[in-house]
PDB file of N, CA, C and O in Angstrom:
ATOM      1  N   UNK A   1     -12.146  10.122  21.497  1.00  0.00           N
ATOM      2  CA  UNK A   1     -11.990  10.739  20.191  1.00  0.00           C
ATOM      3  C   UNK A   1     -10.510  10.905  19.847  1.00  0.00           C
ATOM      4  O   UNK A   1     -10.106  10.176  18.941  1.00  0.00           O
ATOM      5  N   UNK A   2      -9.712  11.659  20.361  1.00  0.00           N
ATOM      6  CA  UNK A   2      -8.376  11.651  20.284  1.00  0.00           C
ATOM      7  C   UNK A   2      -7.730  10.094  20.563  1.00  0.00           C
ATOM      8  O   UNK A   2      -6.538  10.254  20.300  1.00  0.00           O
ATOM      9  N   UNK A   3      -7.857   9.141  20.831  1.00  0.00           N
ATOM     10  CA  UNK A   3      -7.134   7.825  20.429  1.00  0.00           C
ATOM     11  C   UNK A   3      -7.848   7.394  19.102  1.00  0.00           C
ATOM     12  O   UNK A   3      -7.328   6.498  18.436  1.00  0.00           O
ATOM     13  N   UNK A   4      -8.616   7.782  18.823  1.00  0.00           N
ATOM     14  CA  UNK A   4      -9.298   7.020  17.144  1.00  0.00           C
ATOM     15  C   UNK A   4      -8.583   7.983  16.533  1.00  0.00           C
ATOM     16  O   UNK A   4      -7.602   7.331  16.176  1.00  0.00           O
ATOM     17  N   UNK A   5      -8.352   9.349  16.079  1.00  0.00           N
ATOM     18  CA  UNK A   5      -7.460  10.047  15.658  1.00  0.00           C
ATOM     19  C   UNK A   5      -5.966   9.541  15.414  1.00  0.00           C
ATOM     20  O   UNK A   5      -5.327   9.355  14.379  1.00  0.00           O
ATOM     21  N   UNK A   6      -5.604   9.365  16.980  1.00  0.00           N
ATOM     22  CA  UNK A   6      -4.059   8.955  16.665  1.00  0.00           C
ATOM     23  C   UNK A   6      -4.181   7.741  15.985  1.00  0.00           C
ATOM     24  O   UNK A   6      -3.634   7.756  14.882  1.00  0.00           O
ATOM     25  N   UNK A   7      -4.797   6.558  16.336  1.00  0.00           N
ATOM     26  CA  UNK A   7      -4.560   5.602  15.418  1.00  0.00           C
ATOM     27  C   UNK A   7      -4.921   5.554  14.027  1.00  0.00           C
ATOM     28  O   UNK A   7      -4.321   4.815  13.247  1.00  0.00           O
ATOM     29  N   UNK A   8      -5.805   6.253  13.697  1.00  0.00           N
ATOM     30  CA  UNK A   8      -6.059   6.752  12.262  1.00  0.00           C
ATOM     31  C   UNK A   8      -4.924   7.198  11.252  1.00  0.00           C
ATOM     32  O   UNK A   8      -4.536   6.722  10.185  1.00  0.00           O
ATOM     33  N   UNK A   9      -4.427   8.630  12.230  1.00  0.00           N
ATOM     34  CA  UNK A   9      -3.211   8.874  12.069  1.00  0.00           C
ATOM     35  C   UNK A   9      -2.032   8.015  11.703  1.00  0.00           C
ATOM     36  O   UNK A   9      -1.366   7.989  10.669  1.00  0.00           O
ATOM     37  N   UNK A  10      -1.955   7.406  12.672  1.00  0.00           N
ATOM     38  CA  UNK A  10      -0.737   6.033  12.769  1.00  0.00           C
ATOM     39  C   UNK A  10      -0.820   5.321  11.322  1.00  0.00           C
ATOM     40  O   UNK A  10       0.107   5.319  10.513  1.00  0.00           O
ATOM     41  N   UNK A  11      -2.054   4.731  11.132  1.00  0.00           N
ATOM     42  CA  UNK A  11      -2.586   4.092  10.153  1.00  0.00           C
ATOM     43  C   UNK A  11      -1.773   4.430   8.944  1.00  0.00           C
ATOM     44  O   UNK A  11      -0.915   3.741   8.392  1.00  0.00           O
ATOM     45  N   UNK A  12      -2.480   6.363   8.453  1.00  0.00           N
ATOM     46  CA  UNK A  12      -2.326   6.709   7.214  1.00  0.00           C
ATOM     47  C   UNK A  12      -0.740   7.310   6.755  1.00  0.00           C
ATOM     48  O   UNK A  12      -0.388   7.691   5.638  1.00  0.00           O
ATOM     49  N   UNK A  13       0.232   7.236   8.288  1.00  0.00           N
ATOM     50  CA  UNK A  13       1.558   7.114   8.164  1.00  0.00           C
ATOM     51  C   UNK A  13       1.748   5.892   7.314  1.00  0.00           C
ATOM     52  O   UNK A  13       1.708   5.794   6.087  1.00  0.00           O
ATOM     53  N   UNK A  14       1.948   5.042   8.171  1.00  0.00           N
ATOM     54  CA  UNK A  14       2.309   3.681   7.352  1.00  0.00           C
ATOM     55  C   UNK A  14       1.576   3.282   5.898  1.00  0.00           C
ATOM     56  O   UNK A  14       2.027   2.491   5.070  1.00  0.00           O
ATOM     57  N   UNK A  15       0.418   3.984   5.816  1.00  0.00           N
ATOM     58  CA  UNK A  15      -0.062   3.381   4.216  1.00  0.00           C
ATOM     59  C   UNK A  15       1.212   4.433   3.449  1.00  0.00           C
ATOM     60  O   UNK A  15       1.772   3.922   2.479  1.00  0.00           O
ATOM     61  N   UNK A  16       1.568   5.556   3.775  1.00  0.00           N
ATOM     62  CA  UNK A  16       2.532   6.677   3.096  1.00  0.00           C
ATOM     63  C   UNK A  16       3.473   5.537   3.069  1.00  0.00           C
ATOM     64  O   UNK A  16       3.183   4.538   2.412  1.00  0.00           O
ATOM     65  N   UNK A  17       4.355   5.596   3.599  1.00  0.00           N
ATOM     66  CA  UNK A  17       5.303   4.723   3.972  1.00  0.00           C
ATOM     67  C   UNK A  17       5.641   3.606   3.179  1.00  0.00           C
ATOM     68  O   UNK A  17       6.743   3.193   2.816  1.00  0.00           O
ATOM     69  N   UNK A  18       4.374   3.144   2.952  1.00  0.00           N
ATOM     70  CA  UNK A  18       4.657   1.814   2.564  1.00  0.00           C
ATOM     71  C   UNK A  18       4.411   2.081   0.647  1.00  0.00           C
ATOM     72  O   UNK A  18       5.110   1.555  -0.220  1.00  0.00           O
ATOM     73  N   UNK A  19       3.549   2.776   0.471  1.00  0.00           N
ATOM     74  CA  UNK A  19       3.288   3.471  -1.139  1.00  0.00           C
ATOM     75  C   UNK A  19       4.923   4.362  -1.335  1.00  0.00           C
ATOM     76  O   UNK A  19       5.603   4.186  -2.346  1.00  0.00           O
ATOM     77  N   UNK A  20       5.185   4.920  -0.659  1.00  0.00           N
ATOM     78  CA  UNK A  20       6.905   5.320  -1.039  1.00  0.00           C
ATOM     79  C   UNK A  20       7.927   4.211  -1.406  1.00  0.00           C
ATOM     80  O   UNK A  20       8.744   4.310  -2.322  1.00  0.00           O
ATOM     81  N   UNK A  21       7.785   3.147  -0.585  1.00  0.00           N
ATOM     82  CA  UNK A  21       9.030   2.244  -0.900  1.00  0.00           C
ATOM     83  C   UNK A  21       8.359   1.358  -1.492  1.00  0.00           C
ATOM     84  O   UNK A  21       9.080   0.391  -1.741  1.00  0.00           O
ATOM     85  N   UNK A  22       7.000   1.187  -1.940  1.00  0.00           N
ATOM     86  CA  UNK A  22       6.784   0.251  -3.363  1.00  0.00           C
ATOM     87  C   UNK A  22       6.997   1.408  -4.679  1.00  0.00           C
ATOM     88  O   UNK A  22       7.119   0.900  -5.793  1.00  0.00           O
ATOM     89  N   UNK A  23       7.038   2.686  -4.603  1.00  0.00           N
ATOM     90  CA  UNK A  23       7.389   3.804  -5.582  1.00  0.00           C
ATOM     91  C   UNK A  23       8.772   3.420  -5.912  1.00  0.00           C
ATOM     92  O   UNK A  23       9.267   3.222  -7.022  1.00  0.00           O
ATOM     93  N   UNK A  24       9.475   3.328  -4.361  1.00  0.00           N
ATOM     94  CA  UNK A  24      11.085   2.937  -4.749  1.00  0.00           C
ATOM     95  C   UNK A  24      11.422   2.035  -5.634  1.00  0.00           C
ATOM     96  O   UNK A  24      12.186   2.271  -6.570  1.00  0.00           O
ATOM     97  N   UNK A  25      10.758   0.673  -5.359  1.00  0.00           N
ATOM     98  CA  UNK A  25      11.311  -0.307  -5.726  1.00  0.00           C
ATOM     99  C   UNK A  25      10.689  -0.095  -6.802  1.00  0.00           C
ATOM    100  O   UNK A  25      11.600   0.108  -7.605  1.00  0.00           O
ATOM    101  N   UNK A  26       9.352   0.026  -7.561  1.00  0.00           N
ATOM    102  CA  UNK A  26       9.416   0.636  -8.714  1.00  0.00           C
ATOM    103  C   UNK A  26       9.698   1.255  -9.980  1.00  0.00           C
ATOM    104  O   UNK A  26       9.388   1.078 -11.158  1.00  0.00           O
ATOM    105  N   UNK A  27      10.426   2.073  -9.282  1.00  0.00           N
ATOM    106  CA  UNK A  27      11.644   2.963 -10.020  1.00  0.00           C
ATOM    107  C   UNK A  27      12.832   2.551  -9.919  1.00  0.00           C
ATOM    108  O   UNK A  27      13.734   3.256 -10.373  1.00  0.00           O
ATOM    109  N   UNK A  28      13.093   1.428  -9.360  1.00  0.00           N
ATOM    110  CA  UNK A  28      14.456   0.520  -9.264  1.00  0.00           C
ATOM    111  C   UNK A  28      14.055  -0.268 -10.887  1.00  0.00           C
ATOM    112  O   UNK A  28      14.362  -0.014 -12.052  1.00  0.00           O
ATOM    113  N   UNK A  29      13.317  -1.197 -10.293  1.00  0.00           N
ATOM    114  CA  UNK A  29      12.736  -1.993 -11.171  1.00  0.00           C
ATOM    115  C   UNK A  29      12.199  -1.241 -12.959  1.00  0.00           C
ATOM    116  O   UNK A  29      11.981  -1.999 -13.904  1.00  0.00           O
ATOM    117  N   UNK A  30      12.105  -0.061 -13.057  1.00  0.00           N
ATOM    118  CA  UNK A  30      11.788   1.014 -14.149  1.00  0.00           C
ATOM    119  C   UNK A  30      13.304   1.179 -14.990  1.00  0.00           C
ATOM    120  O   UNK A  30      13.265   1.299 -16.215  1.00  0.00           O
ATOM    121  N   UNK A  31      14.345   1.179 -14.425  1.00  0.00           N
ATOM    122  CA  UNK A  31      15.769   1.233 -14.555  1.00  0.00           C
ATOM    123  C   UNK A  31      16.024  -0.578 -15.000  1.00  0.00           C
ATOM    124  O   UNK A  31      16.208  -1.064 -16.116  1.00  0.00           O
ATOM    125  N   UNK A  32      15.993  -0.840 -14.481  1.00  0.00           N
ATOM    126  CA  UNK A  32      16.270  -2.256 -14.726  1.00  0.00           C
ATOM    127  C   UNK A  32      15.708  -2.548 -16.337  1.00  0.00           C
ATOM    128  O   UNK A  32      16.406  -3.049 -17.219  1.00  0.00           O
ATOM    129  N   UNK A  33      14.279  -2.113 -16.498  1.00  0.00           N
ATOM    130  CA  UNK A  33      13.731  -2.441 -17.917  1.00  0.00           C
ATOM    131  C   UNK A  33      14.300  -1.953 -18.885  1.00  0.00           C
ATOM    132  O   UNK A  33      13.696  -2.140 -19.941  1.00  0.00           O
ATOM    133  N   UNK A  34      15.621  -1.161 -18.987  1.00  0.00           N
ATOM    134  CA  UNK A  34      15.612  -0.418 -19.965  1.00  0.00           C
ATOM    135  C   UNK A  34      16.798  -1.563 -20.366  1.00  0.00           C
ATOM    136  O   UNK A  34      16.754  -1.893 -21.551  1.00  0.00           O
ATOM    137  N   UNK A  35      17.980  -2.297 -19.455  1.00  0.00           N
ATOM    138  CA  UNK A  35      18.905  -3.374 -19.997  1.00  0.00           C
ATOM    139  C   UNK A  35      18.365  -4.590 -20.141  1.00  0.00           C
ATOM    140  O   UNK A  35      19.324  -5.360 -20.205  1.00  0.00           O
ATOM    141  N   UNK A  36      17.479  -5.128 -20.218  1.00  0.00           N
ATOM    142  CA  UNK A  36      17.022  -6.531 -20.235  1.00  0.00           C
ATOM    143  C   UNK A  36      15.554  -6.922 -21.167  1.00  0.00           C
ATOM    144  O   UNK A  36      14.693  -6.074 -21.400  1.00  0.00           O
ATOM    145  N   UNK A  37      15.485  -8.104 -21.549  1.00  0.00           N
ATOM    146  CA  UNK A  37      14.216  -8.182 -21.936  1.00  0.00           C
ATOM    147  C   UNK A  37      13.422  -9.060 -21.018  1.00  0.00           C
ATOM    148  O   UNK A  37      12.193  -9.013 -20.972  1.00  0.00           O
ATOM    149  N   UNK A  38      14.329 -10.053 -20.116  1.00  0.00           N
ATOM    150  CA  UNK A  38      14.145 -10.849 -19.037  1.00  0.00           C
ATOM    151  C   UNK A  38      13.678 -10.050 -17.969  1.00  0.00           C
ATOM    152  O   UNK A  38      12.586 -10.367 -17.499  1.00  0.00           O
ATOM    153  N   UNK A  39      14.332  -8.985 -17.438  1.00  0.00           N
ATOM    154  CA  UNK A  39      13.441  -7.994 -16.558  1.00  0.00           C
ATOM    155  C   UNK A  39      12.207  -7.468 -17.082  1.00  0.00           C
ATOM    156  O   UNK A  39      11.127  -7.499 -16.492  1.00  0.00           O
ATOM    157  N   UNK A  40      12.443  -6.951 -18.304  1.00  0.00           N
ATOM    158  CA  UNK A  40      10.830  -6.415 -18.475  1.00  0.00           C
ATOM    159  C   UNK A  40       9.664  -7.429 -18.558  1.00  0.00           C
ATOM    160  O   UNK A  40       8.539  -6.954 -18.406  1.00  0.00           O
ATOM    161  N   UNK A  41       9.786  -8.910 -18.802  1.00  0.00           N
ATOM    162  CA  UNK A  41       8.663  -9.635 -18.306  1.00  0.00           C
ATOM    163  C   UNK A  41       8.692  -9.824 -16.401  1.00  0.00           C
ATOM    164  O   UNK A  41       7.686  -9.618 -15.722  1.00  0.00           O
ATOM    165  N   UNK A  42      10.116 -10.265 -15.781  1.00  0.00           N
ATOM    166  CA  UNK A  42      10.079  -9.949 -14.573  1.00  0.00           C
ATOM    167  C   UNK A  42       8.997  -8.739 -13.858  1.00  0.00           C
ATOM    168  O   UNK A  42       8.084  -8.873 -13.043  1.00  0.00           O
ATOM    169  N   UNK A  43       9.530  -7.569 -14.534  1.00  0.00           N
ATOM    170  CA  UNK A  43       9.061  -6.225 -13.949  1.00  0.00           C
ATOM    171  C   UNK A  43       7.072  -5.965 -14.480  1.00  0.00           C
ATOM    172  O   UNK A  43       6.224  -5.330 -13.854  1.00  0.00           O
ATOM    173  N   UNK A  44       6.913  -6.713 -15.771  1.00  0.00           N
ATOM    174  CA  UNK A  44       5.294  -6.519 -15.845  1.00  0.00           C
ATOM    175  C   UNK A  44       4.753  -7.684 -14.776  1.00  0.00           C
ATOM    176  O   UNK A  44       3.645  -7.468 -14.284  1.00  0.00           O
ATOM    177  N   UNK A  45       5.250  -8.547 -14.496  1.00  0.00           N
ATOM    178  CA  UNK A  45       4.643  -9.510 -13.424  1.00  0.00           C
ATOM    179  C   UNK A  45       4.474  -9.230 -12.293  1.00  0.00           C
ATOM    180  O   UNK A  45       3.410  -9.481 -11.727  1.00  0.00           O
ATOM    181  N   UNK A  46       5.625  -8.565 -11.622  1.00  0.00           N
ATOM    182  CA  UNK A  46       5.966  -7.444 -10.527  1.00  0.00           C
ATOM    183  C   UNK A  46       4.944  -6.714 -10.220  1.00  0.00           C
ATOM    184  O   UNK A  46       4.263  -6.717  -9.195  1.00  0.00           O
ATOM    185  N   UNK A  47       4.883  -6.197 -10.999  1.00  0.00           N
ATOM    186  CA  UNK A  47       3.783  -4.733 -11.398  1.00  0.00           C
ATOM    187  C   UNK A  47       2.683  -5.402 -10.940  1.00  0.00           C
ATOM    188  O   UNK A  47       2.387  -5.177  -9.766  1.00  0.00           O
ATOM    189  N   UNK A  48       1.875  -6.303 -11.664  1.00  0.00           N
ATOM    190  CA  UNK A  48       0.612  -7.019 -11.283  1.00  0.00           C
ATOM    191  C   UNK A  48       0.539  -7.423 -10.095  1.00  0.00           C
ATOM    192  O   UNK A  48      -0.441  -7.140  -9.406  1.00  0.00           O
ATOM    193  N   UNK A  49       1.356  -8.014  -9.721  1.00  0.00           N
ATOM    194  CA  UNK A  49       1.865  -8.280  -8.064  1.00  0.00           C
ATOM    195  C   UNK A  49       1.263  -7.201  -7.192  1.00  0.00           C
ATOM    196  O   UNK A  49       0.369  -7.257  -6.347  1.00  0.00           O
ATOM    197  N   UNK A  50       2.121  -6.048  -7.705  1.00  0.00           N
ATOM    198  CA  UNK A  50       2.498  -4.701  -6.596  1.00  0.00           C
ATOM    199  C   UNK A  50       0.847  -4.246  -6.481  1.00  0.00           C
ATOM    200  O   UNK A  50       0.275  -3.942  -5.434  1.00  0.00           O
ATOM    201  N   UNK A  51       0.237  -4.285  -7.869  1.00  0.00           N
ATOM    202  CA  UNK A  51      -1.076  -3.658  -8.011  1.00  0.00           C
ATOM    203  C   UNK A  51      -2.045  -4.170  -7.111  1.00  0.00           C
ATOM    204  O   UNK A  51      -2.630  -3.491  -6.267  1.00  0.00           O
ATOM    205  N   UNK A  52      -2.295  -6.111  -7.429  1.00  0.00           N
ATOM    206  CA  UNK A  52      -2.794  -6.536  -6.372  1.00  0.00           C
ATOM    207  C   UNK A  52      -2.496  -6.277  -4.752  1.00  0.00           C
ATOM    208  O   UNK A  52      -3.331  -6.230  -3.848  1.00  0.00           O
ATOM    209  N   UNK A  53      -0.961  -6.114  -4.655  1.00  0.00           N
ATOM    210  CA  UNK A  53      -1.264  -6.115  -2.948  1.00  0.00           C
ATOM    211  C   UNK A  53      -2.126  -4.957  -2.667  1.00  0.00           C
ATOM    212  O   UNK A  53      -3.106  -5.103  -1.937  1.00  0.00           O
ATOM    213  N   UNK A  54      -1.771  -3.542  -3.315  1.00  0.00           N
ATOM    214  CA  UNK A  54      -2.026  -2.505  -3.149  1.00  0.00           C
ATOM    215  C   UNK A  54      -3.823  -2.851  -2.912  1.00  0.00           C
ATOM    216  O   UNK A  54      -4.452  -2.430  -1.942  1.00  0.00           O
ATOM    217  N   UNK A  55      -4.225  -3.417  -3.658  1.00  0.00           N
ATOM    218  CA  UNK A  55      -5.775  -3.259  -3.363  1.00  0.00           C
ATOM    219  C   UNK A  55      -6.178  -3.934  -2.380  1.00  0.00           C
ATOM    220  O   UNK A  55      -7.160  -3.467  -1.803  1.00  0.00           O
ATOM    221  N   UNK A  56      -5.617  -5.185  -1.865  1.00  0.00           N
ATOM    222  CA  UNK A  56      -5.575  -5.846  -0.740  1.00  0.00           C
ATOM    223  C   UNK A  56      -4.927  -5.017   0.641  1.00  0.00           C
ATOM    224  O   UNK A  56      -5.041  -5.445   1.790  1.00  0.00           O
ATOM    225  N   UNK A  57      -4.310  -3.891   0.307  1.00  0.00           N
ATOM    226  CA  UNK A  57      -3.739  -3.572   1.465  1.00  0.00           C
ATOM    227  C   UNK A  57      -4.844  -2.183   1.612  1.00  0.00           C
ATOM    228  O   UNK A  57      -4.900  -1.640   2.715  1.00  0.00           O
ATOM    229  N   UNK A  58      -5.367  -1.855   0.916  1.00  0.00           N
ATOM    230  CA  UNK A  58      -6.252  -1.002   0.735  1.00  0.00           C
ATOM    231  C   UNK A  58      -7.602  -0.910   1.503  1.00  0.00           C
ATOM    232  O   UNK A  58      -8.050  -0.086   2.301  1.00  0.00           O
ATOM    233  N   UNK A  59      -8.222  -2.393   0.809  1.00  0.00           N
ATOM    234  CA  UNK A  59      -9.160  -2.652   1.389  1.00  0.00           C
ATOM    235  C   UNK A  59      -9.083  -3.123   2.703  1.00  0.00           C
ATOM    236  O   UNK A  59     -10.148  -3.173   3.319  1.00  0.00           O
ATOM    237  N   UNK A  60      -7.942  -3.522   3.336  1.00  0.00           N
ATOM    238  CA  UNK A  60      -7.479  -3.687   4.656  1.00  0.00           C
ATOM    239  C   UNK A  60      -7.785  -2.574   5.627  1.00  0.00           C
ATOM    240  O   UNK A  60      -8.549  -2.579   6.592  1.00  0.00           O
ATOM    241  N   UNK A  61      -6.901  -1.479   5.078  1.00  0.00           N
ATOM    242  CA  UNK A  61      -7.126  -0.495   5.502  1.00  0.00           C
ATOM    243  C   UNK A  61      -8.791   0.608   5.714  1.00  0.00           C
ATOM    244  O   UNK A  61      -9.214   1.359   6.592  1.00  0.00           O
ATOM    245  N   UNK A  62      -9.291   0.133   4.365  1.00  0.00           N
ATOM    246  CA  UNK A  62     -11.133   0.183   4.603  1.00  0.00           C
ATOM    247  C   UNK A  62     -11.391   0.210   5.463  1.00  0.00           C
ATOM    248  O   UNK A  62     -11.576   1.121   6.269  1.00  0.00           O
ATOM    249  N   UNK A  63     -11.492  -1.184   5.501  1.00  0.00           N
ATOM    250  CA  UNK A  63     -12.031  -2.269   7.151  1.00  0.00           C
ATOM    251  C   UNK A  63     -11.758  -2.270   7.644  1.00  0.00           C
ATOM    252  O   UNK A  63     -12.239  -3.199   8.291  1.00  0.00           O
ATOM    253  N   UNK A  64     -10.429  -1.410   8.638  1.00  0.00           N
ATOM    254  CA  UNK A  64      -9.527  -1.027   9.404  1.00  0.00           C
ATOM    255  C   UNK A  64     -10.465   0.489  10.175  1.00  0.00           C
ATOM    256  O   UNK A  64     -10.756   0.684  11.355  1.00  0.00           O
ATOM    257  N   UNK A  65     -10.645   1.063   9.351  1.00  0.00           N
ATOM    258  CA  UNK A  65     -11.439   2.266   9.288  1.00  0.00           C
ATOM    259  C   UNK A  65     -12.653   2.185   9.870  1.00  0.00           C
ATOM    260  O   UNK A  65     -12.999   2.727  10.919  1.00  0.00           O
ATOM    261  N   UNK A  66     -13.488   1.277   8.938  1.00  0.00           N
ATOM    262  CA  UNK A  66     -15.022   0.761   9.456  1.00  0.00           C
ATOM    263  C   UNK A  66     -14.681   0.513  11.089  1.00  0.00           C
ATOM    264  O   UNK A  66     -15.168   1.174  12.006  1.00  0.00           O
ATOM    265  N   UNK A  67     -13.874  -0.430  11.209  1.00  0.00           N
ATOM    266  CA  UNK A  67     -14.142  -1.126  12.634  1.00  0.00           C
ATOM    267  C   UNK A  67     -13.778  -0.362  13.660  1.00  0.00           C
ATOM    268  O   UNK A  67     -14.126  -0.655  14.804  1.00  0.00           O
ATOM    269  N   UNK A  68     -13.009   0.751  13.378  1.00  0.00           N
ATOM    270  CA  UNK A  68     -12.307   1.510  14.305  1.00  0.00           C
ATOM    271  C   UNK A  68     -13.853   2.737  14.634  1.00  0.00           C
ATOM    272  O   UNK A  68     -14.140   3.100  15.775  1.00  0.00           O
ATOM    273  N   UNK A  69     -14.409   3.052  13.748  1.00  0.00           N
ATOM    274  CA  UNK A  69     -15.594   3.921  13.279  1.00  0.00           C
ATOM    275  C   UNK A  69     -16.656   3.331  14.310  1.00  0.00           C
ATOM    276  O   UNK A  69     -17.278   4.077  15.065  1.00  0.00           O
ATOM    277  N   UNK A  70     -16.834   1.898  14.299  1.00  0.00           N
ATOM    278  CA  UNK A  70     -18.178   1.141  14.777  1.00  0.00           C
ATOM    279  C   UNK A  70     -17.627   1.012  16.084  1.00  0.00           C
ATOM    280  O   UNK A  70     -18.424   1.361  16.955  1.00  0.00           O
ATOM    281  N   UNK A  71     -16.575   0.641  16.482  1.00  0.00           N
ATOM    282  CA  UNK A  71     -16.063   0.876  17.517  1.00  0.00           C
ATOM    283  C   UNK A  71     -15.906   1.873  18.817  1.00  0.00           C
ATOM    284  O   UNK A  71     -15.891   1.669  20.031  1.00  0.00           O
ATOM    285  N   UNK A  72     -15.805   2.973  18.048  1.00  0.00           N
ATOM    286  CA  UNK A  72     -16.314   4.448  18.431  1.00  0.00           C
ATOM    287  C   UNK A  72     -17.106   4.919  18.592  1.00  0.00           C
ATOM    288  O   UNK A  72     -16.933   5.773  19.462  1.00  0.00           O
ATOM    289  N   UNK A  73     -18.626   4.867  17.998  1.00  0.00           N
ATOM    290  CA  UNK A  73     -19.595   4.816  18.023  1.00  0.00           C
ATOM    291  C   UNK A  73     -20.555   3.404  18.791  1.00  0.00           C
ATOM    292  O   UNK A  73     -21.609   3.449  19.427  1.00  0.00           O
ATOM    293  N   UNK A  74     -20.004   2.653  18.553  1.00  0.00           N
ATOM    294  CA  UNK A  74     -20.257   1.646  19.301  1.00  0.00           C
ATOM    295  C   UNK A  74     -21.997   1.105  17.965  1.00  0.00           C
ATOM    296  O   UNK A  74     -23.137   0.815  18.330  1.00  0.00           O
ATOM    297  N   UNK A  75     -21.505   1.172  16.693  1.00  0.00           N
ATOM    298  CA  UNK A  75     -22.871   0.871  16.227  1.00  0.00           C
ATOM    299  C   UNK A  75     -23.172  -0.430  16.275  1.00  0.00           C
ATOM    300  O   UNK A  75     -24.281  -0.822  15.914  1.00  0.00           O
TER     301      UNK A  75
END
């Protein structure tokens, strides 16, 4: 029980982690739109980008969950 924890744990560090410095670059990229009109199509493409990984890294993390779960249980 306590190693499915820590790695759980571990896990929902790095999803933090990684949602902070796509926030960063974000808000880099949010600054940028305000001098350009070339960035702001750059930065809406970006965006779609960032959105997709996010759900891909998401659902990673799901199924990351599940298997660690079935694993533990042994279902």
């Amino acid at each position: 029980m306590q190693n499915l924890i820590k790695k759980i744990k571990r896990k929902i560090d790095w999803a933090i982690i990684n949602l902070v410095s796509t926030g960063i670059v974000l808000i880099f990229l949010g600054i940028l739109i305000v001098w350009t009109d070339f960035v702001l199509r750059l930065v809406i493409g970006l965006f779609v980008m960032v959105i997709a990984y996010i759900f891909f890294y998401l659902a990673y993390k799901v199924w990351w969950i599940k298997r660690e779960v079935e694993k533990y249980f042994k279902l």
